[in-house]
C-alpha positions as CSV (number, residue, x, y, z in Angstrom):
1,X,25.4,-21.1,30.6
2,X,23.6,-23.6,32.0
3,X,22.9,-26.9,30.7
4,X,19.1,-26.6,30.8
5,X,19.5,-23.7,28.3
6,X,22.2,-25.4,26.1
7,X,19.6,-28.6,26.0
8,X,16.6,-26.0,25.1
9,X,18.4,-24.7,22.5
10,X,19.7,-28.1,21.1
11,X,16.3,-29.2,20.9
12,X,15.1,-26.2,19.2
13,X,17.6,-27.2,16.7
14,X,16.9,-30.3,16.2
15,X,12.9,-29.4,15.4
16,X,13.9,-26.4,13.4
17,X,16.6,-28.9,11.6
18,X,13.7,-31.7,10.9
19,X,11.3,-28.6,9.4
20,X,14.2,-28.6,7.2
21,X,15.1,-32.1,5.9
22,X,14.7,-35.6,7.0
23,X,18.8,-35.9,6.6
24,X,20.3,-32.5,8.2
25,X,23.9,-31.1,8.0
26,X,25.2,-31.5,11.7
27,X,28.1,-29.5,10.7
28,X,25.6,-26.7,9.7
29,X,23.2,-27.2,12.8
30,X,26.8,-26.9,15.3
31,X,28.0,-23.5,13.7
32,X,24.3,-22.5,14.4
33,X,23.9,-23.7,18.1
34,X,27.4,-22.3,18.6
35,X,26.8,-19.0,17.0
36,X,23.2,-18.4,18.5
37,X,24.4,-19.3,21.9
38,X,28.0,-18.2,22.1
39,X,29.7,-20.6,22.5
40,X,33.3,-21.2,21.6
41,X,33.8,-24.3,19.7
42,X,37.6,-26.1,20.7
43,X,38.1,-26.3,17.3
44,X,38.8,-22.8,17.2
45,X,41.4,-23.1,19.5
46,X,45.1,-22.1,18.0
47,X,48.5,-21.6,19.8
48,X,50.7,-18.8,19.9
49,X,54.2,-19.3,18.7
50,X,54.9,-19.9,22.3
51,X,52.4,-22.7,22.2
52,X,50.2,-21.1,24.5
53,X,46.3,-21.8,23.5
54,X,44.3,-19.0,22.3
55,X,40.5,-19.1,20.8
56,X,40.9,-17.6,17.3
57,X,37.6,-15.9,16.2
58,X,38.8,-15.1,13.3
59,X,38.4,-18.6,12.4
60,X,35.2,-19.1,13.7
61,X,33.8,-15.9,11.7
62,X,34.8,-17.3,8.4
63,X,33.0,-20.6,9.0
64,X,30.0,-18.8,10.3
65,X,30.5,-16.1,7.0
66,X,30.7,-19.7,4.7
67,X,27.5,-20.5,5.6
68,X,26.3,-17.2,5.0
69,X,27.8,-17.8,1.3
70,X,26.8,-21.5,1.0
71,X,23.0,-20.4,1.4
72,X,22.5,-17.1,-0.2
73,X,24.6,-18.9,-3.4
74,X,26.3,-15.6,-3.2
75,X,28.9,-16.0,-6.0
76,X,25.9,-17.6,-8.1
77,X,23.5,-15.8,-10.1
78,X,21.4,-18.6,-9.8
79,X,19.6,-17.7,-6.8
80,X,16.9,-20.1,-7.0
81,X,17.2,-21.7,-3.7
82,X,15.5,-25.0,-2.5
83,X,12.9,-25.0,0.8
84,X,15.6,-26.4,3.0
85,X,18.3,-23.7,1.8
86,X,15.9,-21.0,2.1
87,X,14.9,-22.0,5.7
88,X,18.7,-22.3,6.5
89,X,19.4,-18.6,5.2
90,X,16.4,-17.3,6.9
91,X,17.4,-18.5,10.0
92,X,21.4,-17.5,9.4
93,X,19.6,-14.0,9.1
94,X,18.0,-14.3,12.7
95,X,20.5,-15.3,14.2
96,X,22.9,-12.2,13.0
97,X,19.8,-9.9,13.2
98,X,19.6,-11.8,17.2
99,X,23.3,-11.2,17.5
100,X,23.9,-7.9,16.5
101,X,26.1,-8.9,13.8
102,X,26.9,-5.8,11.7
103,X,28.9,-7.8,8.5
104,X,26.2,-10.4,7.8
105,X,23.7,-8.1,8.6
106,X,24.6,-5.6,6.0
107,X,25.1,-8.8,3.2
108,X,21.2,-9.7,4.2
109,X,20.6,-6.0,3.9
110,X,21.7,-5.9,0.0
111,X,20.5,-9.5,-0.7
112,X,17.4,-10.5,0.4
113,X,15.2,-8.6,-2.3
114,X,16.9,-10.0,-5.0
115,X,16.8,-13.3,-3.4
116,X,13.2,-13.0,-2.4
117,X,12.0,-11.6,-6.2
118,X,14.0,-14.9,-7.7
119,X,11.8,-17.4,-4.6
120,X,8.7,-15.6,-3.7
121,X,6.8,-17.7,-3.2
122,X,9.3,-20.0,-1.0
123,X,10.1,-17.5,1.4
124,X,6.5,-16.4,2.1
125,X,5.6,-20.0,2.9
126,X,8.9,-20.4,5.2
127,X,8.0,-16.9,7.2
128,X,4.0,-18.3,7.3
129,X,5.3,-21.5,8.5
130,X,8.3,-19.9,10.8
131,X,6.8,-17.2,11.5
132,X,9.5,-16.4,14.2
133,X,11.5,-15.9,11.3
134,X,9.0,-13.1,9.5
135,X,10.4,-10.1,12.2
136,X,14.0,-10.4,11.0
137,X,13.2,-11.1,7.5
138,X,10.8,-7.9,6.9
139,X,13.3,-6.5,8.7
140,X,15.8,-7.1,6.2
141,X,13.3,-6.5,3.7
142,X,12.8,-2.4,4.6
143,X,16.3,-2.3,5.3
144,X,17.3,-2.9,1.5
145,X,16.0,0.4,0.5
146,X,18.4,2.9,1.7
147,X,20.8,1.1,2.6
148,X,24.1,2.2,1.6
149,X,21.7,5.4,0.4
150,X,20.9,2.5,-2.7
151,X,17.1,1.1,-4.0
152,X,15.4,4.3,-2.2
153,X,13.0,5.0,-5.2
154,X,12.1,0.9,-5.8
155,X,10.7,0.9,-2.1
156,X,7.2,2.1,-3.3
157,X,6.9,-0.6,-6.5
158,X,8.0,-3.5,-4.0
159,X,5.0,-2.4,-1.6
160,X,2.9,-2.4,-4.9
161,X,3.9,-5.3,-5.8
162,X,4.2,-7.4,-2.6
163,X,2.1,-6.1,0.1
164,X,-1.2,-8.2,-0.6
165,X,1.2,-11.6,-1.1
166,X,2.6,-10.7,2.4
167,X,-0.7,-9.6,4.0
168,X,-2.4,-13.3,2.5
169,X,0.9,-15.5,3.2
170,X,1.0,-14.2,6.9
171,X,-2.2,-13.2,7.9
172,X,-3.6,-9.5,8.1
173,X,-2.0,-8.7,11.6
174,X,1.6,-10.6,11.1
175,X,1.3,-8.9,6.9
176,X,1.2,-5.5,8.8
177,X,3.5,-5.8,11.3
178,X,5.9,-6.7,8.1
179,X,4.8,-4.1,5.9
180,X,5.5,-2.1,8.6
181,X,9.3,-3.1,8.7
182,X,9.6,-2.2,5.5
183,X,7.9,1.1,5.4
């Protein structure tokens, strides 16, 4: 990859990191970069038990799955998340959306409604504000109902509910194109 990229992409970070919080989690912002780009971090790196180096992506999967867990408070009931953790998980779900990533993916796929009928109004204003996060996230959004052949018949009372709150938070054009995800 070349470095131009790699810096593009760490400065993308480091904006989308300050939209988050004046005092950001490096750790958090490296599994990111590393994840988005592909990029295998040395810390991944094991030996066999004839010492001979290989990159364990095993490893790597269960930190990037962590912060899957550490954001979407998962094992919580509580799912009352702050700004900064809802940007974070709203961007963890781009990047596996981005990255094809079928396991996260799925967890977005059963979580985000509930999450979203808990913080309403907190993820409209991230998507308004990052709005390259609003694809993915109505995305996720339509994908709910059906998935797993579950929440079929509460597609058309989250439309009834939701669909003028998405068409003001993002503008008529951007409200469609999500409404349209979730149709």
């Amino acid at each position: 990859m070349s470095k131009f990229l790699r810096l593009s992409f760490t400065l993308f970070f480091l904006v989308f990191e300050s939209a988050c919080a004046s005092n950001p989690s490096s750790v958090d912002s490296d599994v990111m970069i590393n994840r988005i780009l592909h990029i295998d971090s040395e810390k991944f790196v094991s030996k066999t038990s004839e010492g001979e180096p290989f990159y364990n992506s095993l490893m790597e999967y269960k930190e990037w799955e962590s912060l899957y867990i550490k954001y979407s408070r998962y094992d919580s009931d509580d799912k009352n998340l702050t700004e900064i953790e809802m940007k974070k998980l709203l961007f963890i779900g781009y990047i596996s959306r981005l990255n094809s990533d079928a396991a996260i993916s799925q967890s977005f796929s059963s979580d985000l409604v509930p999450i979203f009928n808990q913080n309403k109004s907190l993820v409209l204003n991230v998507i308004s504000e990052l709005k390259f996060l609003m694809p993915s996230t109505c995305y996720f959004f339509g994908n709910y109902f059906g998935f797993e052949g579950k929440n079929l018949e509460k597609k058309q009372d989250f439309l009834d509910k939701n669909s003028s709150l998405l068409v003001k938070a993002l503008g008529k054009y951007d409200g469609e194109v999500c409404l349209e995800s979730i149709r």
